[in-house]
C-alpha positions in Angstrom: 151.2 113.3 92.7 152.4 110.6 90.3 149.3 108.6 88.7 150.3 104.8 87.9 148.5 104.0 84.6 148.1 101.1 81.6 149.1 102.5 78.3 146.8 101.2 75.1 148.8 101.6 72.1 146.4 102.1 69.5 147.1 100.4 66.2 144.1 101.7 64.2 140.8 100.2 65.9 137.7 101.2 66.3 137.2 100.1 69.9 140.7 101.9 71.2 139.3 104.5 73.4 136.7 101.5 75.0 139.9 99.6 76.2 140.8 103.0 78.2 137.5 103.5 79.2 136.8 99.6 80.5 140.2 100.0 82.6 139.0 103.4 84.0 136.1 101.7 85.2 138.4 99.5 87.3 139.6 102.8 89.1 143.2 102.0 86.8 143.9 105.3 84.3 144.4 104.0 81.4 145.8 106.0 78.4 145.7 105.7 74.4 148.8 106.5 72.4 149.7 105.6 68.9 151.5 102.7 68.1 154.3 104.7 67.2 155.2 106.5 70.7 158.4 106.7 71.5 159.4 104.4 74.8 160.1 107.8 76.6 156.4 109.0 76.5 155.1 105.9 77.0 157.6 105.7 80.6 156.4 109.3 81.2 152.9 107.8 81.8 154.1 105.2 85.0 152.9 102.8 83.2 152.3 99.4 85.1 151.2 97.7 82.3 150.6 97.8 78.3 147.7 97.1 76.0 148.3 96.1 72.3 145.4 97.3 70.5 142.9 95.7 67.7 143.6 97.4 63.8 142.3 96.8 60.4 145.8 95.9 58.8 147.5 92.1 58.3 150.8 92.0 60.3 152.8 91.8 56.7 151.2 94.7 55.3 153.1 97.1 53.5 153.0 99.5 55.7 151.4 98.1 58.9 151.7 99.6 62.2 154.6 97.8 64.3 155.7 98.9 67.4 158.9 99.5 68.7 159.7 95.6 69.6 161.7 97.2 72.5 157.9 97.6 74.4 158.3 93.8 75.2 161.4 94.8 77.1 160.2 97.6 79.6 159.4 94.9 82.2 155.9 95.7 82.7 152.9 93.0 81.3 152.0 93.5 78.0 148.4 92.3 76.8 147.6 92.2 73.0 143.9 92.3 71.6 142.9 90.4 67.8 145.7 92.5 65.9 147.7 92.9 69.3 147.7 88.7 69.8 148.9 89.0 65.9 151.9 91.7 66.5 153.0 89.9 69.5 153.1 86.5 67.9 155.3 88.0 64.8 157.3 90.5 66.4 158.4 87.5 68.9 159.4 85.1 66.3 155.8 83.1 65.6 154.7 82.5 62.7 150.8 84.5 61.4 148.8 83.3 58.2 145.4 84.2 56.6 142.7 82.8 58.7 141.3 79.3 56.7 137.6 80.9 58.2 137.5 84.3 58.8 135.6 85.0 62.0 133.4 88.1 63.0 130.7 88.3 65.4 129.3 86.0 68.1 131.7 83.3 68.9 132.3 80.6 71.6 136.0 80.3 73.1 136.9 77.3 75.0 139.2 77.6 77.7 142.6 75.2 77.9 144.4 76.2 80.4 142.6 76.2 84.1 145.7 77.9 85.8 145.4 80.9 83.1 145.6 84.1 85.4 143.7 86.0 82.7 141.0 84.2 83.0 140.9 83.6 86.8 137.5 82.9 88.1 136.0 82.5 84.5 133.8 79.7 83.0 135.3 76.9 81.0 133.0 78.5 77.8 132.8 81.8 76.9 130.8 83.6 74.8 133.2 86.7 73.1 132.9 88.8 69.7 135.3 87.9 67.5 136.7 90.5 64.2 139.7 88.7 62.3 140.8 87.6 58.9 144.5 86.3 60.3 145.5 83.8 62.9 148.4 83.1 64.6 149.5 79.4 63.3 153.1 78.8 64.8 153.2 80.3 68.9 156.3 82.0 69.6 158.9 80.2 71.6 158.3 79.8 75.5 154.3 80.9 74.5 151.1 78.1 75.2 147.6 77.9 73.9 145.1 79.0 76.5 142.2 79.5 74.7 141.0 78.5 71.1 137.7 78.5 68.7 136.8 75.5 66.6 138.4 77.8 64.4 141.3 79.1 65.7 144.2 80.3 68.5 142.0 82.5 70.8 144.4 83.2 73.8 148.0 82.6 74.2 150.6 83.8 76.7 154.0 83.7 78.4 153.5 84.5 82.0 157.0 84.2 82.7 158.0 87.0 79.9 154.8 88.6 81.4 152.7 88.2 78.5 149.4 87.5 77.4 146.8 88.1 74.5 143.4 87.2 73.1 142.1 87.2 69.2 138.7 88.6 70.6 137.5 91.8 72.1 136.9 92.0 76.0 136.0 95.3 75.7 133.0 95.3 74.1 129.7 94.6 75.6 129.3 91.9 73.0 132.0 90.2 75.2 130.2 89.4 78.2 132.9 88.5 80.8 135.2 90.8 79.1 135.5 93.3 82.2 136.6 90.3 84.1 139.4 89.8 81.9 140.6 93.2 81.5 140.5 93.3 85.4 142.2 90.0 85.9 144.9 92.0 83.5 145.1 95.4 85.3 144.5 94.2 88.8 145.7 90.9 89.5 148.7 90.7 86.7 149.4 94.2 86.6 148.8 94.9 90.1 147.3 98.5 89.5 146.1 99.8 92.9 142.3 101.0 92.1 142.7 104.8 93.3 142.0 106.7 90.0 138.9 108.3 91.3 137.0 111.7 91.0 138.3 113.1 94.0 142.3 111.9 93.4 141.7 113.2 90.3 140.5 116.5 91.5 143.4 116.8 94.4 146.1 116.0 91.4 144.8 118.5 89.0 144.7 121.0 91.5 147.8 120.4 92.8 149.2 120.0 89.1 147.9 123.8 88.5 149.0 125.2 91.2 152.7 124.1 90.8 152.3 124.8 87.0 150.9 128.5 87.4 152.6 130.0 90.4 151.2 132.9 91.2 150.4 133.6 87.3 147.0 134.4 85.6 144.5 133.0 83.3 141.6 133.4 80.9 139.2 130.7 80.2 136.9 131.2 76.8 133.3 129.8 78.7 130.5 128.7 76.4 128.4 127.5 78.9 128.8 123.7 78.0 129.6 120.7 80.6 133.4 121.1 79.4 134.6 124.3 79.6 132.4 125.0 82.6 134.0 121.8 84.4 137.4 123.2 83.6 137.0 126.7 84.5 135.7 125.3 88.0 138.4 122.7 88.4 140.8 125.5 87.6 139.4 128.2 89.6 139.8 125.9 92.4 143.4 126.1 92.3 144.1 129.6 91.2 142.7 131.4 94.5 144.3 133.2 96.7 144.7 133.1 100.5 141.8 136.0 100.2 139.8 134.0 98.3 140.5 136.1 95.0 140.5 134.3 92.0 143.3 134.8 89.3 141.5 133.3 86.2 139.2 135.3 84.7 136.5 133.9 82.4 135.0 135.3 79.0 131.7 134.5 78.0 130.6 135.7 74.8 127.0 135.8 73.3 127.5 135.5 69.7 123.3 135.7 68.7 122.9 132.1 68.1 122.5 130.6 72.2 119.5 129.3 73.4 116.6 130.8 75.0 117.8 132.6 78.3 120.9 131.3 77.6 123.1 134.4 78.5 121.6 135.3 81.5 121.7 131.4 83.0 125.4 130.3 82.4 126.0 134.0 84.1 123.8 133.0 87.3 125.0 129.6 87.1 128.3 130.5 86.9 129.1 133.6 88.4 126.6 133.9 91.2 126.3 130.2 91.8 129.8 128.9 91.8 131.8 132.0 92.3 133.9 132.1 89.3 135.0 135.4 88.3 133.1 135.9 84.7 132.9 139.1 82.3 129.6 138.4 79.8 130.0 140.4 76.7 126.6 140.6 74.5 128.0 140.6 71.3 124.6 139.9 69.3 124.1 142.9 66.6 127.9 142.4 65.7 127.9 138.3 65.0 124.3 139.5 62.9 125.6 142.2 60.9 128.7 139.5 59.6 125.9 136.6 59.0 123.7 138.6 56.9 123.1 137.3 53.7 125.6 133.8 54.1 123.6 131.0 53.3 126.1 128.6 52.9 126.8 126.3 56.1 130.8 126.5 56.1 130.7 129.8 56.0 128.8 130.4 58.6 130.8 128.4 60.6 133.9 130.3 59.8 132.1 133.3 60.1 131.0 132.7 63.7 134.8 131.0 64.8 136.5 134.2 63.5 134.3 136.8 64.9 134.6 134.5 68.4 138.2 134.9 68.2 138.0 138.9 67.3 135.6 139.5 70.3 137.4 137.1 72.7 140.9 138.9 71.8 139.7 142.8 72.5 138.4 141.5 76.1 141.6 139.6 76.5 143.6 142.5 75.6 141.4 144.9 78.3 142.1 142.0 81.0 145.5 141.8 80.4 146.0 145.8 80.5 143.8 145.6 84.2 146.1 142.5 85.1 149.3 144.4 84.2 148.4 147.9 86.3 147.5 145.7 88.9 151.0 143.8 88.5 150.4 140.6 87.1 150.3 139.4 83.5 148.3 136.5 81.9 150.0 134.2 80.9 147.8 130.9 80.7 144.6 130.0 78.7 142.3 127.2 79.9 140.5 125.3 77.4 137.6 122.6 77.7 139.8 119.6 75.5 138.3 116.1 76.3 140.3 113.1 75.5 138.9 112.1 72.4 139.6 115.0 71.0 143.4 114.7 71.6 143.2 111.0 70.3 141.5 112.2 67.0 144.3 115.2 66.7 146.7 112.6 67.1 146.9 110.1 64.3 148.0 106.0 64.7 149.1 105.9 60.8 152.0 108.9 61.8 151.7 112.5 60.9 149.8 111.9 57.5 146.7 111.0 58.2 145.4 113.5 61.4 141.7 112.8 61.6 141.0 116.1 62.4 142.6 119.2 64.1 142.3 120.3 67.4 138.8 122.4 67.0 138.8 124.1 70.3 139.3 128.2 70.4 141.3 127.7 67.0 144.3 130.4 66.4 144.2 131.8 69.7 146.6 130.2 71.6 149.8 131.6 69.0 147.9 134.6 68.3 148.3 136.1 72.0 151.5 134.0 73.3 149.6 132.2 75.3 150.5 128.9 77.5 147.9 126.6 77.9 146.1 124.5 80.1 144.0 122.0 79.6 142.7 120.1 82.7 140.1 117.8 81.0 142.3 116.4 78.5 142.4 113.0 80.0 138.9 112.5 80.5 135.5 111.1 78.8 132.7 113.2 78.6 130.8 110.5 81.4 134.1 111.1 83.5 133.8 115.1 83.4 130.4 114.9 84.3 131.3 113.0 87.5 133.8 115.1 88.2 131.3 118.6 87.8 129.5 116.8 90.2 132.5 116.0 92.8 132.9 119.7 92.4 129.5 120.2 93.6 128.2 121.9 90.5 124.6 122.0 89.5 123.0 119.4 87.3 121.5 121.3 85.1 125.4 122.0 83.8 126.4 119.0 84.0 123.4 116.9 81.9 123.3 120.0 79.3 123.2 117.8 75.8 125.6 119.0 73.5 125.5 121.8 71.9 127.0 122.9 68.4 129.7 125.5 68.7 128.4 127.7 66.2 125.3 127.3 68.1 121.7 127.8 66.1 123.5 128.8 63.4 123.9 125.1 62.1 120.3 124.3 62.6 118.4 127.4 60.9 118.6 126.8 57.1 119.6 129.5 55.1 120.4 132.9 56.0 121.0 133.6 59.8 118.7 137.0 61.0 117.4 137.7 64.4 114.0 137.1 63.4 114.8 133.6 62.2 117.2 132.7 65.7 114.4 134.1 67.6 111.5 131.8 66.1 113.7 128.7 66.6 114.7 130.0 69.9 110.7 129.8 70.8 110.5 126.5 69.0 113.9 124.3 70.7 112.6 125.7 73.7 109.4 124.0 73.1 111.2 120.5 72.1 113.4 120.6 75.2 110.7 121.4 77.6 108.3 118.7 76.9 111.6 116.2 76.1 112.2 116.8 80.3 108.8 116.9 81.1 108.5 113.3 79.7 111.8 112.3 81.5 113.6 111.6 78.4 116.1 114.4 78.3 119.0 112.7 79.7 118.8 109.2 77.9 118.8 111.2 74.3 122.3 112.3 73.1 120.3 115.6 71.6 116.9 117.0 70.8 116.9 120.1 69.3 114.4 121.9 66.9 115.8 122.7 63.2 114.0 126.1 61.2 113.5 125.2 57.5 113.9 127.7 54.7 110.5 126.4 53.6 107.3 128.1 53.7 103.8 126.4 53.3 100.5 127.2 53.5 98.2 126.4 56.9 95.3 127.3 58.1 95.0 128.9 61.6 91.4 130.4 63.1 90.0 130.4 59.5 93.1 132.5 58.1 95.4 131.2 55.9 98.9 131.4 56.7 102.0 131.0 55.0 105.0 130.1 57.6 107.7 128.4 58.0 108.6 124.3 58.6 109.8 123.6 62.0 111.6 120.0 61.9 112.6 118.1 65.1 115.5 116.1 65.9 116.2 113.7 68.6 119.4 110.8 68.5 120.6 108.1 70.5 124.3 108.1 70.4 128.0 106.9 72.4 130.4 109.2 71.2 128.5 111.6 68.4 130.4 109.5 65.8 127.1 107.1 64.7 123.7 107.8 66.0 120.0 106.4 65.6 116.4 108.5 65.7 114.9 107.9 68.7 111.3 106.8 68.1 109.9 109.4 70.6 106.3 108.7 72.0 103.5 109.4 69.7 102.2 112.2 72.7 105.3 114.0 73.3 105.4 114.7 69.5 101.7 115.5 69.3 101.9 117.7 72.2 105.5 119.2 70.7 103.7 119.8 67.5 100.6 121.9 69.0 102.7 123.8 71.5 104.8 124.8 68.3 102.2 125.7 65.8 99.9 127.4 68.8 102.1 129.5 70.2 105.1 130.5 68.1 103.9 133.2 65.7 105.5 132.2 62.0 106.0 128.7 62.2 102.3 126.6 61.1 104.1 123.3 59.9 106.2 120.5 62.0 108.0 117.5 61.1 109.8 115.0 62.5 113.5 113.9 61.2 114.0 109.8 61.6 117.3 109.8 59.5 120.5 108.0 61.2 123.7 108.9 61.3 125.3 107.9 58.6 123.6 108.2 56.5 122.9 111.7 57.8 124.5 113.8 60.3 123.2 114.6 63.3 123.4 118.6 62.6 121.8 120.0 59.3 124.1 121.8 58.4 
């Protein structure tokens, strides 16, 4: 089932993955690649039409992204944003310059061309966010002005070379009316047929699995998380047969640092809700025994990622030796991979500059020979939580805030002990409790409790105690990237705090964390 789509080559912006996402939300898949791709990927993708995207460099930069001019010449419409207007001008034989007055922020575009199909059904004015030190100053031949600042060239095109491109971002919100242009673009010009929904989706991914797997077998490492839990569903769906049995067999390791209840919820979630074929291993005492005495907070990251991998492998090894006395052999592993993180594995300067490697289930793929697949890989977090839900699975998967891969490790200070995992336990169940209670859970990115290594003195019933801090955290945020404290209500912390000191038996102190992101992380550690 071929999906048509609108390829963004990404030369280095910030807002990249937002021109994907504001074409998804036409119903158009839209994909990012680097500037570089060669034209063969970029055909692999259907594409109907191209995006050139918004970057940091000046067109006659040492060493600035150009495309391969040959991306004018596929015979599809080709759109360019701010840098994109800038590499189509140049590449095309215009001339670019240093802007006279460099604009960024709020500005006001005038329109100049009333038969413009880009802006079709748009007001004469338009209010847009602007982010450019270079203009265009000489239009390519065949190319018209239809749009301009008091400043400078705002829109240009050649609709007979099926062309077009603005100096500002539509695809911020800061933009207004900038949905209305990218849909003018993918609908009208590009004539994308708006079919790219949850359901097609589902059909092509299932259909995709089926014809990739045969009659083969798979393993899916679960954490309990929206993503791999979505992925292992999706591909369940496909790998049943006409019995009903499934073929992909799930691993779901307890590692000491879940949440309260944790375990035994993603197991009736999972297994006894949805069906999915799941083998729980408690592997508590052993992640313990290699986190005693680590204090430092890369460590005990590496710690928990290699004893993940060494647990995950033996019950790999014991499914495989079922799966071949049975007569089959695995062969596939299903990971969790959202979109972003193949754009961030993939980087738009070339090889050199990788932002940073693919992070999920690290070294096992090679390590067991195994082929994988990744059903999520095209989607945003918001779209794999529609999807969960097309698939009819529970909400209290699919809203789960996200949660650390090495778990409460990152968020107890100091040395990890059972004692410690289990008074923080007590206290983020606390946090998230009353967070839901005051129907806030699921417009905060995260809200978690942090144990401090700190101990003070308190008084409790006319005893003094000496106990440890408990600090809370709760962020707004898009994408994890930046985030803001969220000023929660003066009651929810007060009723937080006494729940906390009252009934958790070691911790006497609370504190509230109102640092951002930068220029803190949202983690401690």
């Amino acid at each position: 089932m071929e999906t048509q789509s609108i390829v963004v080559l990404d030369f280095g912006a910030q807002y990249s993955q937002l021109i994907a996402r504001r074409i998804r939300e036409q119903k158009v898949f839209s994909v990012v690649l680097p500037f570089n791709a060669s034209l063969d990927e970029i055909r692999s993708y259907s594409p109907v039409g191209i995006v050139l995207s918004g970057g940091p460099s000046s067109v006659y930069d040492k060493g600035a992204p150009h495309a391969d001019k040959k991306v004018f010449e596929l015979g599809v419409p080709v759109l360019g944003i701010c840098y994109g207007l800038q590499f189509m001008v140049y590449a095309l034989g215009g001339r670019v310059r240093p802007a006279e007055k460099r604009e960024y922020g709020h500005a006001k575009v005038e329109l100049q061309a009333a038969d413009s199909q880009l802006f079709q059904g748009l007001p004469k004015l338009l209010a847009v966010w602007m982010s450019h030190g270079d203009s265009a100053e000489e239009l390519p031949p065949g190319f018209r002005l239809t749009a301009k600042t008091p400043n400078a060239i705002a829109a240009i095109e050649n609709a007979e070379r099926r062309m077009w491109a603005v100096q500002f971002h539509p695809e911020v919100h800061h933009t207004p009316l900038g949905s209305d242009i990218l849909r003018n673009f993918a609908l009208n010009i590009c004539g994308a047929s708006p079919n790219w929904t949850g359901q097609h989706f589902i059909d092509a991914t299932v259909a995709s699995v089926k014809a990739l797997v045969g009659s083969g077998r798979a393993i899916c490492a679960l954490s309990g998380g929206v993503d791999s839990s979505v992925a292992a569903v999706l591909v369940d769906r496909a790998m049943r047969d006409s019995s009903g049995k499934s073929r992909l067999t799930c691993v779901f390791v307890n590692n000491g640092v879940l949440r309260k209840n944790e375990f035994e919820k993603v197991q009736k979630n999972l297994r006894d809700n949805l069906g999915l074929h799941l083998v729980a291993v408690d592997a508590t005492d052993r992640f313990m025994k290699k986190l005693a005495g680590v204090t430092d907070p890369e460590k005990k990251r590496k710690i928990i990622g290699k004893e993940f991998i060494a647990v995950f492998d033996q019950q790999a090894r014991r499914i495989f030796q079922e799966n071949e006395k049975a007569g089959g052999r695995v062969k596939w592993l299903v990971q969790g991979t959202l979109y972003p993180d193949v754009i961030e594995s993939r980087s738009v300067r070339g090889p050199s500059e990788i932002i940073k490697s693919h992070h999920n289930v690290g070294g096992l793929p090679e390590k067991m020979k195994l082929k994988l697949i990744e059903p999520l890989k095209d989607l945003f977090k918001d779209e794999v939580r529609r999807i969960g839900r097309d698939l009819g699975m529970p909400e209290d998967i699919l809203q789960r805030q996200p949660f650390p891969g090495p778990g409460l490790a990152v968020r107890i200070l100091g040395e990890v002990t059972k004692e410690r995992a289990d008074l923080l336990r007590e206290c983020d169940d606390i946090v998230v409790g009353e967070i839901k209670k005051a129907g806030l859970y699921q417009k905060i990115w995260q809200s978690f409790a942090v144990l401090l290594p700190v101990m003070s003195v308190g008084v409790m019933g006319d005893q003094r105690t000496y106990a440890y801090t408990c600090a809370i955290r709760a962020v707004h945020s898009e994408d994890g990237m930046t985030a803001d404290w969220v000023p929660l209500p003066y009651e929810v912390l007060k009723t937080i705090s006494n729940r906390i000191v009252n009934e958790v038996r070691g911790v006497n102190r609370v504190v509230y964390d109102i640092t951002s992101k930068p220029p803190g992380t949202i983690e401690w550690e």
